[in-house]
C-alpha positions as a LaTeX table, in Angstrom:
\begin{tabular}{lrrr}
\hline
Residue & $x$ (\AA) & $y$ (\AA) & $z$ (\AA) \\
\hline
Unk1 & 46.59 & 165.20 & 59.35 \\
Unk2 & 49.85 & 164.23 & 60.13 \\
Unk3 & 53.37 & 164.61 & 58.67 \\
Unk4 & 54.24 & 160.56 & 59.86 \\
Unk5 & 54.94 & 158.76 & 56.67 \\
Unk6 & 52.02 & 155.90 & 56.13 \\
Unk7 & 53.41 & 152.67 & 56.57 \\
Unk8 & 52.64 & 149.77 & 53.69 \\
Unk9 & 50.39 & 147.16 & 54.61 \\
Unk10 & 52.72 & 143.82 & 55.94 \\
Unk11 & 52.33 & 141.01 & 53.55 \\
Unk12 & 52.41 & 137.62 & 55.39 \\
Unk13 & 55.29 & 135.76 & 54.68 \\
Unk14 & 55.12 & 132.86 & 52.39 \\
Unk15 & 56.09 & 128.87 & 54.57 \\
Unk16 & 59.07 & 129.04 & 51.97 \\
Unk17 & 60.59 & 132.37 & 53.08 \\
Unk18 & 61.48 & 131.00 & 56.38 \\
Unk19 & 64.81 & 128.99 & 56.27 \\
Unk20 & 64.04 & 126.97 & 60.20 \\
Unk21 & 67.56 & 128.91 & 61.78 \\
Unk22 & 65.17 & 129.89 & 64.73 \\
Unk23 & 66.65 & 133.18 & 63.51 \\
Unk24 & 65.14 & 135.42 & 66.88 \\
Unk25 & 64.20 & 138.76 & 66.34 \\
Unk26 & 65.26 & 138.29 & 62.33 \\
Unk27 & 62.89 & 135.70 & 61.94 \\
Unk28 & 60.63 & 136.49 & 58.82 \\
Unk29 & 57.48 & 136.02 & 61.03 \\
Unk30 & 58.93 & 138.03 & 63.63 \\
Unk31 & 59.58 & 140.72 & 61.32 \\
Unk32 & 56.12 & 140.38 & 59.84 \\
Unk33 & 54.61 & 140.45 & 63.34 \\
Unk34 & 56.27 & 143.43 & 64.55 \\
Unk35 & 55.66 & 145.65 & 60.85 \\
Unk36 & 51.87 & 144.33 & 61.28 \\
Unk37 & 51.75 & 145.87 & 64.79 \\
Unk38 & 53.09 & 149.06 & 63.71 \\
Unk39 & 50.85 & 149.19 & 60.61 \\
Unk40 & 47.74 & 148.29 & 62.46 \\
Unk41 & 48.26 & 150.68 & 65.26 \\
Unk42 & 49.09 & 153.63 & 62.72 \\
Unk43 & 45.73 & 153.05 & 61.37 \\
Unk44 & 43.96 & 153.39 & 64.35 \\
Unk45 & 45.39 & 156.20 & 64.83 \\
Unk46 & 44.39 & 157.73 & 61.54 \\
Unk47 & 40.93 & 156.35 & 62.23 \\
Unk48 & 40.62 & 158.29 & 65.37 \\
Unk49 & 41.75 & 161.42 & 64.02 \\
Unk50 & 39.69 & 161.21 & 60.83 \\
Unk51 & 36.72 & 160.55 & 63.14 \\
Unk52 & 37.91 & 163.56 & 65.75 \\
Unk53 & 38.21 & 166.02 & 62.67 \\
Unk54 & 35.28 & 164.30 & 61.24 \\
Unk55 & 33.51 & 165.34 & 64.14 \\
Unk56 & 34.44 & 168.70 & 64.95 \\
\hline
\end{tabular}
């Protein structure tokens, strides 16, 4: 196990959240996109481990 804080699962952003500024990198999506990256990639990892301890 590890001492890495799980993340919370990204909720999609709703059409309304987005105000249309082409905000960049503080775009909702964006921000949604990049948390749902991290998320899905930590639980790989803790997939992989649980299967490595699982296994040994």
């Amino acid at each position: 196990m590890t001492d890495e804080p799980l993340l919370p699962e990204p909720v999609p952003p709703e059409d309304w959240e987005c105000c249309g500024s082409e905000c960049g990198d503080a775009c909702i999506y964006e921000i949604y996109a990049r948390e749902k990256i991290a998320y899905e990639a930590q639980q790989k990892r803790l997939r992989e481990q649980e299967e490595k301890d699982g296994g040994a």
